[in-house]
C-alpha positions as CSV (number, residue, x, y, z in Angstrom):
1,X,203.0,69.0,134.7
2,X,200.1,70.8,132.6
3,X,198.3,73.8,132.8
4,X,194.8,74.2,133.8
5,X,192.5,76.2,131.0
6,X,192.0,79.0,134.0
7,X,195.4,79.5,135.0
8,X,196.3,80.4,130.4
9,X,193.2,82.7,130.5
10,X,195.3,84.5,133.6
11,X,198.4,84.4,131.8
12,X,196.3,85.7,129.2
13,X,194.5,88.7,130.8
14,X,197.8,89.5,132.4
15,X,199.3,90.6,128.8
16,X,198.7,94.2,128.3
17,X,195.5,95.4,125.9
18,X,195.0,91.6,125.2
19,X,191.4,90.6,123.9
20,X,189.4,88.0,123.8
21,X,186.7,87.0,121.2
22,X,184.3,84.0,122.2
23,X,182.6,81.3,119.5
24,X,180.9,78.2,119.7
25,X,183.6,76.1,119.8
26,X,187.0,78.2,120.2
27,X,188.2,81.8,121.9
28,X,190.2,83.8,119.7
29,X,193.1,86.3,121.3
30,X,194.3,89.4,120.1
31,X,195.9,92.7,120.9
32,X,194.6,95.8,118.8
33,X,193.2,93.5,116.5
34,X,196.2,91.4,115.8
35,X,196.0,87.6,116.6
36,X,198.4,86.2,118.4
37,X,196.1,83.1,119.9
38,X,193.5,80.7,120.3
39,X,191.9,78.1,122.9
40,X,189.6,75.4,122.4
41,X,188.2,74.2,125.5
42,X,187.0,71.0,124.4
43,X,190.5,69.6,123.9
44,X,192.5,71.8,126.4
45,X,194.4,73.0,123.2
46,X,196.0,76.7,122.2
47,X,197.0,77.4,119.2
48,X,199.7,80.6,119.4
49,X,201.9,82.5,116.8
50,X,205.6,81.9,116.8
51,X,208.3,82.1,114.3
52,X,208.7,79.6,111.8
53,X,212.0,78.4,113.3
54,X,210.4,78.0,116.5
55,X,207.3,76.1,115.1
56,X,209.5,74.1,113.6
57,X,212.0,73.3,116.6
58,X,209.1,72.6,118.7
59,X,207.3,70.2,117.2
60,X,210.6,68.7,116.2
61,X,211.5,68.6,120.3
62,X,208.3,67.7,121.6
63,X,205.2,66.1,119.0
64,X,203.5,64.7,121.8
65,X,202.9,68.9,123.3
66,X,203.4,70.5,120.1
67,X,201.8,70.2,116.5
68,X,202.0,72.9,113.4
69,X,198.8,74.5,113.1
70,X,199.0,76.5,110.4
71,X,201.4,79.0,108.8
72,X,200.9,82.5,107.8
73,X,202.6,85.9,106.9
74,X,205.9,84.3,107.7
75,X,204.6,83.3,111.0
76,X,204.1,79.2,112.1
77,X,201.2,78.6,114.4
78,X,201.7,76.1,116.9
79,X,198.8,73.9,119.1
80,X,200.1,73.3,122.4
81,X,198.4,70.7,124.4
82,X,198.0,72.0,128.1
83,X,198.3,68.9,129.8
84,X,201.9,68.4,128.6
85,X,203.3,71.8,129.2
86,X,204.5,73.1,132.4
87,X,203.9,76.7,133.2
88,X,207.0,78.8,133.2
89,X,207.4,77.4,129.3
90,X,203.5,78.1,128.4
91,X,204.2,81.7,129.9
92,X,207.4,82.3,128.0
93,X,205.8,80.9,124.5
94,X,202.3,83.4,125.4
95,X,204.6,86.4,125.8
96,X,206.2,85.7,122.3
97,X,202.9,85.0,120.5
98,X,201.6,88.3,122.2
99,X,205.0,90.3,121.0
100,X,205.0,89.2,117.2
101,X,201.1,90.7,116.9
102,X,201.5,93.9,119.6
103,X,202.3,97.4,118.5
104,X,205.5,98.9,118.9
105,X,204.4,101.3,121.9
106,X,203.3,98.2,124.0
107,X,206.7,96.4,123.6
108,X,208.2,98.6,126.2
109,X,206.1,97.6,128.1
110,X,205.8,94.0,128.0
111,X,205.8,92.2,131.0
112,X,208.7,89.4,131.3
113,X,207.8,85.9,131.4
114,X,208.5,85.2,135.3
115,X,206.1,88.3,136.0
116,X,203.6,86.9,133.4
117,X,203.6,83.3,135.4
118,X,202.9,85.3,138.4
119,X,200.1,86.7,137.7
């Protein structure tokens, strides 16, 4: 289990109009603007939008993968830790980051998790 910090950045650059934005110590991910993510290399962490309900359920299920980061506009922000994550899950939790920030017109379409782990 775990993903490498190469394999996200291809899940990643597989989501359509997806950006990234490089600091010193973090990359930030958006999609026309909107965030929807973040990775810091130095801890092999993300940090991705999700719903509060799911923030909530997964750091409930799984504290040891999962912690709140932050919340905002309604939205909970979750850090996942890589090395405890297997792909298919990551993929499925990048897509749903990616669709709470993307505009409408992209949402059609949005590639489904399974083709989103393949890439």
């Amino acid at each position: 289990m775990g993903v490498e910090i190469t394999r996200f950045l291809r899940l990643v650059d597989a989501l359509p109009d997806a950006a990234h934005e490089e600091s010193d110590r973090y990359t930030s991910f958006s999609v026309r603007g909107r965030r929807f993510g973040y990775l810091w290399p130095r801890t092999a962490t993300v940090g991705l939008k999700q719903t509060l309900s799911e923030q909530l359920a997964l750091v409930a299920e799984r504290p040891e993968v999962f912690e709140v980061q932050f919340t905002a506009g309604g939205f909970g922000w979750v850090v996942v830790h890589l090395d405890g994550i297997d792909l298919d899950e990551l993929s499925e939790l990048v897509l749903e980051a990616w669709r709470l920030s993307a505009p409408e017109d992209l949402l059609a379409d949005a590639p489904t998790p399974d083709r989103l782990a393949a890439a």
